[in-house]
C-alpha positions as CSV (number, residue, x, y, z in Angstrom):
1,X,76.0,26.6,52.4
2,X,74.8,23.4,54.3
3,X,71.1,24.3,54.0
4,X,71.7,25.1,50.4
5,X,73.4,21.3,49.5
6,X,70.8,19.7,51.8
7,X,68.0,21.3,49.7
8,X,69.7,20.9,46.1
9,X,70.2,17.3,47.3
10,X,66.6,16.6,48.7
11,X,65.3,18.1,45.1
12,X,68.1,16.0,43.3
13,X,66.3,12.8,44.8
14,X,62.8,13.8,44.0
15,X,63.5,14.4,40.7
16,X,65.0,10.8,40.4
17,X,61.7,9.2,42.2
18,X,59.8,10.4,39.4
19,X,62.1,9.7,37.0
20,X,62.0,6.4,38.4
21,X,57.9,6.4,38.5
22,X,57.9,7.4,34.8
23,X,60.0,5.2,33.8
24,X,59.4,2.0,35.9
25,X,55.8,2.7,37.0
26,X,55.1,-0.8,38.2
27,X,58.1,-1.8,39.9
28,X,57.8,2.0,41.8
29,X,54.3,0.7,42.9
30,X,55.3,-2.7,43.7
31,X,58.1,-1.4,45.9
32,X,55.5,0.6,47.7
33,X,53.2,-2.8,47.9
34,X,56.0,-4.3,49.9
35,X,55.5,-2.2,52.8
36,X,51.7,-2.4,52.1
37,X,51.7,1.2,51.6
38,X,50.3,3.4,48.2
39,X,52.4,6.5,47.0
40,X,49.8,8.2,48.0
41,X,50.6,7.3,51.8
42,X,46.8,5.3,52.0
43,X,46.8,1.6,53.8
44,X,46.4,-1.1,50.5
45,X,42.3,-1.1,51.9
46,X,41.7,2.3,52.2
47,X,39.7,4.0,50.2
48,X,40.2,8.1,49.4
49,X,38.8,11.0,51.3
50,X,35.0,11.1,49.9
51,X,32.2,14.0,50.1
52,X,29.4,14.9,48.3
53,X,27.1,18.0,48.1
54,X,23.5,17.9,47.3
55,X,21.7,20.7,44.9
56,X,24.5,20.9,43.3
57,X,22.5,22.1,40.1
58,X,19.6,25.0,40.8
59,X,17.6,24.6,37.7
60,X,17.7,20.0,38.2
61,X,15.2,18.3,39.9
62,X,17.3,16.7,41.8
63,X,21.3,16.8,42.1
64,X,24.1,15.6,43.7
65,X,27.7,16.7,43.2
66,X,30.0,14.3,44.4
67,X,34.2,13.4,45.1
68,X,36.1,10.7,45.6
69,X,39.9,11.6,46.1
70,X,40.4,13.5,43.2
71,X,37.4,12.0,40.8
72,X,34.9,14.0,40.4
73,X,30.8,13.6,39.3
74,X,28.1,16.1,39.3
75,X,25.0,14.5,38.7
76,X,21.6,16.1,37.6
77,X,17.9,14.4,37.1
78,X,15.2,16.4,35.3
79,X,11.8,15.3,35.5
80,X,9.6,15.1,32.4
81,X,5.9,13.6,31.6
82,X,5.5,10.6,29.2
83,X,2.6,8.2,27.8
84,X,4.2,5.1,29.5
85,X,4.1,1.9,27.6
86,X,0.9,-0.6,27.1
87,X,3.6,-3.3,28.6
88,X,3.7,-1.2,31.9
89,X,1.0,1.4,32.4
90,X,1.3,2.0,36.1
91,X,4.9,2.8,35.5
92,X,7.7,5.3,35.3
93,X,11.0,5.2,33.2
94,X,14.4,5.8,34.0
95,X,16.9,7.1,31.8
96,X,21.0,7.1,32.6
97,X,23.5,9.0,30.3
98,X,27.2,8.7,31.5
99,X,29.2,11.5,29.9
100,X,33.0,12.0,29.7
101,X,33.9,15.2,28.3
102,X,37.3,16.0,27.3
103,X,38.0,18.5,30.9
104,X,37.8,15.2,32.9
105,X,41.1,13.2,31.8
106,X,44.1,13.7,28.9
107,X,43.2,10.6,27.2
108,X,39.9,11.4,26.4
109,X,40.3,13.4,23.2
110,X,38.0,16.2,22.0
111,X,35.1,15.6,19.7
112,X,36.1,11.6,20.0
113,X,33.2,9.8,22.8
114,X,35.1,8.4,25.3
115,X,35.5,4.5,25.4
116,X,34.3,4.0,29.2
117,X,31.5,5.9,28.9
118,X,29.1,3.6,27.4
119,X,30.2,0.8,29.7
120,X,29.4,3.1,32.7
121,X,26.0,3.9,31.4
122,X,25.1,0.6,30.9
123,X,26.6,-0.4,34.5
124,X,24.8,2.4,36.2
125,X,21.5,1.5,34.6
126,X,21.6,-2.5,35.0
127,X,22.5,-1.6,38.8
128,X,20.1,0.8,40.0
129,X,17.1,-1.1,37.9
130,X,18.4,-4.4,39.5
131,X,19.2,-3.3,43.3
132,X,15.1,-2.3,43.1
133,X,16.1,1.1,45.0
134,X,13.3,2.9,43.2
135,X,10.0,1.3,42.7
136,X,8.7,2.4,38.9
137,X,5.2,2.8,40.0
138,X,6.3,5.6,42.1
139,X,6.7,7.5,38.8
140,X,3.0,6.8,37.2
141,X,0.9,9.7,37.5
142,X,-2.5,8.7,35.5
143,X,-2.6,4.3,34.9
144,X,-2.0,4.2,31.0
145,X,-2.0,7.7,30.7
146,X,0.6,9.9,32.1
147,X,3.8,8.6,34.0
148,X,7.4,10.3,34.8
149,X,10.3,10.0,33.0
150,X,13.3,10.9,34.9
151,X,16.4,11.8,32.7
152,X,19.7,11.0,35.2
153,X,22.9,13.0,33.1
154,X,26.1,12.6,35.2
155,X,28.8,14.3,34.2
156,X,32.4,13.6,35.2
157,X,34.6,16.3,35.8
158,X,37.4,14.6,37.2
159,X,38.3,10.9,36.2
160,X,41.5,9.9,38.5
161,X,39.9,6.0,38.8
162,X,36.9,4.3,39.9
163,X,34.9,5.8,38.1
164,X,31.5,3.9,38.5
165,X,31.8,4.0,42.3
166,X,32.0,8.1,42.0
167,X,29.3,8.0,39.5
168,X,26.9,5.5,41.2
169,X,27.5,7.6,44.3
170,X,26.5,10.7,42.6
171,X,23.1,8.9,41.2
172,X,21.8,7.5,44.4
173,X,22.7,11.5,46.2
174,X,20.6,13.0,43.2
175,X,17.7,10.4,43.7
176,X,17.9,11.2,47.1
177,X,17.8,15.4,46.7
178,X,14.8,14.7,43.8
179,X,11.6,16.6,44.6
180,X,9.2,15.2,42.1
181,X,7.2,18.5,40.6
182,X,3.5,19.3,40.7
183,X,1.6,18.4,38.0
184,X,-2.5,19.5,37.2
185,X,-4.7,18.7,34.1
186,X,-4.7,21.7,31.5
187,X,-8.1,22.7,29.3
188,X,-7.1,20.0,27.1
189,X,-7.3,17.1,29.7
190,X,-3.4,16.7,29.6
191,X,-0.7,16.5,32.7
192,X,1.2,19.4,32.7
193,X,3.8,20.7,35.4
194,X,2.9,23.2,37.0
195,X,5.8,25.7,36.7
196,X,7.3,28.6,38.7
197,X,5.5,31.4,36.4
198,X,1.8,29.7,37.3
199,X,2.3,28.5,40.5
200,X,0.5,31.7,41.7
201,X,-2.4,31.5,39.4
202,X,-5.7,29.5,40.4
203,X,-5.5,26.3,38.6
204,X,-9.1,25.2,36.6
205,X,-8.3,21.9,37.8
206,X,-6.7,20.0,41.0
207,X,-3.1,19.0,40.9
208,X,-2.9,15.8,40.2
209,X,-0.4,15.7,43.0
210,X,-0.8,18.5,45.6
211,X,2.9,19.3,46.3
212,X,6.8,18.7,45.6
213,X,7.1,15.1,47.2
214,X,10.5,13.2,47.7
215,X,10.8,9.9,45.9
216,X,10.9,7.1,48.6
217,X,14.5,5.0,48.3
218,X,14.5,1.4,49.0
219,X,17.9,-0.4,48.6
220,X,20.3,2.2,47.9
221,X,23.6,0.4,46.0
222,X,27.2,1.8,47.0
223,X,30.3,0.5,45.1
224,X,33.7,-0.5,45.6
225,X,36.2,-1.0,43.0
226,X,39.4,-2.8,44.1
227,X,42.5,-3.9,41.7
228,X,43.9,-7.4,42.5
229,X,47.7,-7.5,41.6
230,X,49.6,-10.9,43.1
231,X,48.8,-11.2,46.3
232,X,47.6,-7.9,47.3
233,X,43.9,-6.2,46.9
234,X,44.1,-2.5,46.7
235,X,40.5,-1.0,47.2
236,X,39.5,2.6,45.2
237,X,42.4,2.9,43.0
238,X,43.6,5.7,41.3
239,X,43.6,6.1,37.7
240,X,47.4,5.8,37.7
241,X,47.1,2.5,39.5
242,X,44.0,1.1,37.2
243,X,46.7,1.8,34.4
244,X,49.5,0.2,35.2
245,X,47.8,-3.1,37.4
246,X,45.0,-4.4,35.2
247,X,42.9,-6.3,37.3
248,X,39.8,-4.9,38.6
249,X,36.9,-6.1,40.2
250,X,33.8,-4.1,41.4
251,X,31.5,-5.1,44.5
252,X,28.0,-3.4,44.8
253,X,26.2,-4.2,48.0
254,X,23.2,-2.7,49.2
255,X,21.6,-0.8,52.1
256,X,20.9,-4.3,53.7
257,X,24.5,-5.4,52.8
258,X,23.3,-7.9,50.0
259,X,25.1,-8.4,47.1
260,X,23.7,-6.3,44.1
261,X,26.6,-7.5,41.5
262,X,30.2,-8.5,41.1
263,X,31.6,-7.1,37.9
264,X,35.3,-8.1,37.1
265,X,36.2,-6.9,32.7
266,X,39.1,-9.5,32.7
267,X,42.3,-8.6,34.0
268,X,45.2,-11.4,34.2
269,X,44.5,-12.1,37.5
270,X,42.8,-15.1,39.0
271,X,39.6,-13.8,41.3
272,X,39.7,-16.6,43.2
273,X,36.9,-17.4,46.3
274,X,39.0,-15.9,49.2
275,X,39.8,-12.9,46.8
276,X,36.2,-12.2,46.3
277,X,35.1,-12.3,50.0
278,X,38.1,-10.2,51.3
279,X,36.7,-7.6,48.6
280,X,33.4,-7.9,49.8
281,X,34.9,-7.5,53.3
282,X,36.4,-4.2,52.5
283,X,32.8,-3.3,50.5
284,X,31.3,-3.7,53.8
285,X,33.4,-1.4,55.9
286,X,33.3,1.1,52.6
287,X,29.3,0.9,52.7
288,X,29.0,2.1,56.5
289,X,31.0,4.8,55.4
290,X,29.4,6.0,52.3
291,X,25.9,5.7,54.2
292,X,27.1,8.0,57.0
293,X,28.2,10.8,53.9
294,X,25.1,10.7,52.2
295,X,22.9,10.8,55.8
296,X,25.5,13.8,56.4
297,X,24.7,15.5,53.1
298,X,20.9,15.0,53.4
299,X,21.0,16.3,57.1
300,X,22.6,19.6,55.9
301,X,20.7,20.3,52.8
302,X,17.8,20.2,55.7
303,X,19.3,22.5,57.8
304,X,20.2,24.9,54.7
């Protein structure tokens, strides 16, 4: 009988904390703030369990599936040959599509594009074109004539918050799983890839490149996303906690630890100078960490 009121009791009172979350959702979180604790039991600066898997997709180029907590982005480059522009001969292009599709959250509605994903595309390209971790004329085959064009799709499966961190994350993994095809001139005197079903046959001409090569990875960016609510900084939030505390702010750093960008969409909060550097502080300590996954995933994929 005392087991049976303890337990009717102890599910009495967790049935009144959600209650409580449902209805008061930011009062439930400040509570938590106050012992500078997250429902979720993580330190205010800690950011969620991460891992990431590399080859994710068989028949990409180059892919990278990859977690954060419970957001989720698979990410998937294919490899094409264009006629790169007069502007730049001697150089490739890069092309980023974000894509939200109604699986990942319950306020993305079906047949309706998602409102974030535009935003993310755009931050994904202006970041990895501006941190200069892949050098264009890598990606130029024949000056003026024949150049790569590398289409980078990232999906996300799972959005539950920081979004562009999981995605960016996801990118620089695919970029660094891409094995750039071989090419060879055909009878015409055009680049073509050389694919699985003639690989065998002797080629009338030299590849243009002999073999699959890697893609050599300068700067590599890694992002941190932390909310700012009165005095507190919360880094990686959840999506439960971007909804209910506005603020955000997003710190991209580097390999080298140099600032790439600081990206903060409004917010009622003040991101004052001290507020900044302790987020850039945290991006530091969340940098070493995401460099020591991705070494981790690129050590095993060698192994495998």
């Amino acid at each position: 009988m005392v087991d049976s009121a303890n337990s009717t009791s102890d599910l009495s009172s967790e049935m009144e904390v959600d209650a409580f979350r449902r209805l008061f959702p930011l009062r439930f979180h400040e509570r938590h703030l106050l012992e500078s604790v997250r429902p979720d039991a993580r330190p205010l600066g800690k950011a969620r369990d991460t891992s990431l898997a590399l080859g994710a997709v068989g028949s990409a180029d180059g892919s990278a599936l990859a977690k954060i907590g419970c957001t989720t982005m698979l990410a998937a480059i294919k490899m094409e040959v264009m006629t790169p522009a007069n502007e730049t001969p001697d150089e490739g292009c890069i092309a980023i599509e974000f894509h939200m599709p109604a699986i990942c959250s319950p306020i993305v509605r079906p047949g309706r594009p998602a409102e974030a994903a535009p935003v993310v595309s755009k931050q994904l390209s202006d970041t990895i074109l501006s941190s200069g971790m892949i050098d264009l004329k890598e990606l130029s085959l024949v000056s003026g004539k024949a150049a790569w064009m590398a289409y980078l799709d990232i999906y996300c499966l799972d959005a539950d918050g920081a979004l562009f961190d999981a995605a960016l994350l996801a990118a620089a993994a695919a970029f660094s799983h891409l094995q750039i095809p071989v090419v060879s001139l055909n009878d015409e005197g055009r680049i073509v890839v050389v694919s699985k079903e003639n690989e065998g046959e002797k080629l009338k001409n030299k590849p243009v490149n002999e073999e699959k090569r890697k893609l050599k990875l300068r700067s590599i960016p890694f992002a941190l996303t932390c909310i700012i609510h009165k005095n507190y900084i919360l880094a990686d939030p959840t999506a439960e906690e971007e909804s209910i505390m506005e603020t955000l702010i997003t710190i991209v750093l580097d390999s080298s630890c140099q600032l790439v960008s600081l990206y903060k969409p409004g917010g009622p909060a003040l991101a004052y100078e001290s507020i900044i550097q302790d987020c850039i502080a945290l991006s530091r300590q969340r940098l070493r960490e995401l460099q020591t996954i991705l070494n981790e995933a690129m050590c095993d994929m060698e192994v495998d």
